[in-house]
C-alpha angles and dihedrals in degrees: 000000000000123000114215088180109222140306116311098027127100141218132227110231118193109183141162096178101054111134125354126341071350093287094159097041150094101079138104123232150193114212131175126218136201129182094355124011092217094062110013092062120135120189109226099169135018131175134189117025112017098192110141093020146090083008097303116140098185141033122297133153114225143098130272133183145188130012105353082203101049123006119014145149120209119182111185128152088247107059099012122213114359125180095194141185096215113314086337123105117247107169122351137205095193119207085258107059102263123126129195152156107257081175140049106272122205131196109235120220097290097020123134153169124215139160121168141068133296139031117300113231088030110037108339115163114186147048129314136187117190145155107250117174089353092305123105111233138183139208143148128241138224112179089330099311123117101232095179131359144172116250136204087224088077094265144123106213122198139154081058088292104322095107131038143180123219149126086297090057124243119341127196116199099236120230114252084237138053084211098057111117096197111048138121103312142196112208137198098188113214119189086206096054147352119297137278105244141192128188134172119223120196113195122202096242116078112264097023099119137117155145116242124197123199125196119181118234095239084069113030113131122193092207082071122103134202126199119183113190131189114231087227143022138200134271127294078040087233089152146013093232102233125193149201127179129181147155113232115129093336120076118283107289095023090151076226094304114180089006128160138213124204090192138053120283119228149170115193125212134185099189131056123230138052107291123124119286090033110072140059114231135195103192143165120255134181116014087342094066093044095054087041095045074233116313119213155161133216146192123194148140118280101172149315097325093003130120128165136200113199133197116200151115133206094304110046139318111288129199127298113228128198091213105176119211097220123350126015135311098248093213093188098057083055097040111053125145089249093047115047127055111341126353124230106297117198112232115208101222110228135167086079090317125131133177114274098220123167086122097307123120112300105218108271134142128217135191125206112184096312096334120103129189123187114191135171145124117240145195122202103230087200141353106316122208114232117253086028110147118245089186144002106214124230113250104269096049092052113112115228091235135033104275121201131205140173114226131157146273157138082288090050118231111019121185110223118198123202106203113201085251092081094250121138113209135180115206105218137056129260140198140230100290096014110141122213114195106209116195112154132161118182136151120246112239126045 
């Protein structure tokens, strides 16, 4: 007679002839039993041929343990080594060496993982991953120190803090001084020389912020350019107040102040008028654009051989002053005939006029502002028709009316109309060798 013991105690099988032809055997078994040993038994630990437990349908040699419906471990030379929930993998050592999760792994309350050198909390160097707060973080280590880390606020950290990643891009934790040497860089290595670098500064006073670039002297290039820009800009919105400081031979922060170019300046357009990106602009900021509703001058392209200076703030244009500093505005030295509206243009006659010559004006026109003059000195190469045209003008130098003048000739006083169409036009007729001397001087307009 076999004694099974009582409920709640197990039994220890060893058998080659279990199932058909012995298909499920050999192995050897521990089972548990609870109320009747013939129907509360539960298999814990089998060993041999697995076949019909654990979730085997065929044969395989191995060895299982523990609850073939929750927790068990199966090692076979099939699938390796299996940690299991039920028959579902959990973690797995496959015959070939590899080892995964096949499920989701937490970290329990004092749970970690390390690898490195040192002592964490004194000098610890590596990588850690570990539960904090009921999170799981990560960071690596240098002497103790994190040095970058993930965050459950949506950001990367690294430089211990001083730089992060996030929905923003990437963001780098300025210095307190322009004059710190160590502070939050961004670096463009050379293996010829040292690096370019770039570095923000935020004083404690309000507006005492700023970007600095250094570029070392062994590779600075003159064909580089550098471009500052204000986020924002004043009202009217004139100008995008932009900005370049250096230090050059002023104190530290001169806004070039005192600066010096040994080239030309310029600002290039490639579209006339006064909108934004065309013009150059001198305006008022801070408590002196709010006394004066935004003072400011402009320059800008008007049209083909135009250019403007403006003087205005929020409300209208207001009046342009030459105000000298020290001494007297010359206005002659600023106002000569070659200097200011059109220069001198030479006119080819036509109609049967030639140029007089023999040293006297050569036909031309001139305007200077509105004002136009014609000169010239010409010779009728046949019998002219009164009323015939000499010249047709170009569009900025037509009067709006038909203008009359009297000028001189062989046929003595002659009367000259200009039409708006830009015609010029003796009234009366001339002869072979006749001479007509044209000197006019009118406004455009009215």
């Amino acid at each position: 007679m076999l004694d099974y013991g009582t409920s709640g105690n197990g039994y220890y099988e060893v058998n080659a002839i279990d199932g058909l032809y012995a298909q499920n055997s050999p192995y050897s078994r521990i089972v548990t039993w609870s109320g009747h040993p013939a129907t509360g038994q539960s298999l814990r630990v089998q060993m041999g041929n697995l076949r019909g437990v654990y979730g085997y349908a065929s044969a395989e040699y191995g060895n299982a343990m523990g609850d073939p419906v929750t927790a068990n471990i199966t090692v076979d030379a099939t699938n390796g080594v299996r940690l299991r929930q039920g028959t579902t993998d959990k973690i797995v050592l496959n015959p070939a060496g590899d080892s995964y999760f096949a499920g989701v792994m937490t970290i329990g309350t004092a749970g970690e993982i390390r690898q490195g050198t040192g002592t964490l909390g004194s000098n610890f160097t590596g990588l850690r991953i570990w539960r904090e707060s009921n999170v799981g973080r990560i960071s690596g280590y240098n002497n103790n120190v994190a040095q970058w880390w993930g965050a459950t606020d949506g950001k990367l950290y690294g430089a211990s803090g001083a730089l992060w990643i996030d929905t923003a891009g990437l963001n780098l934790t300025p210095y307190a001084s322009v004059f710190a040497d160590n502070s939050t860089n961004i670096l463009w290595p050379n293996a010829y020389h040292n690096p370019l670098r770039i570095y923000a500064y935020a004083g404690s006073g309000s507006n005492s912020c700023g970007v600095v670039v250094e570029v070392p002297s062994s590779g600075f290039s003159t064909l580089g350019a550098l471009i500052v820009k204000r986020k924002d800009y004043p009202s009217p919105g004139i100008s995008a107040m932009y900005a370049v400081w250096h230090e050059g031979n002023d104190a530290p922060l001169a806004k070039l102040s005192g600066a010096s170019f040994s080239g030309d300046i310029y600002k290039t357009v490639t579209e006339s008028g006064l909108t934004s990106g065309r013009r150059i602009g001198l305006v008022t900021s801070g408590a002196l654009a709010t006394a004066t509703d935004n003072d400011g001058m402009y320059l800008w392209h008007v049209a083909d051989n135009e250019m403007a200076i403006g003087v205005g703030d929020d409300y209208a244009w207001r009046t342009l002053v030459l105000q000298p500093y020290g001494g007297t505005v010359d206005v002659r030295a600023y106002l000569l005939a070659s200097s200011v509206g059109y220069d001198w243009s030479s006119l080819t006659p036509g109609g049967g006029w030639n140029n007089f010559g023999s040293g006297n004006a050569t036909f031309g026109v001139k305007r200077f502002g509105n004002l136009v003059s014609i000169k010239g000195v010409l010779s009728a190469s046949g019998t002219i028709a009164s009323d015939t045209s000499i010249y047709t003008l170009a569009s900025e130098y037509r009067p709006a009316t038909i203008r009359q003048f009297i000028c001189y000739g062989s046929p003595g006083a002659v009367r000259v109309l200009i039409a708006s169409d830009g015609t010029i036009r003796p009234q009366a007729a001339f002869s072979s060798g006749n001479y007509l001397s044209v000197e006019i001087t009118y406004f455009t307009g009215g």
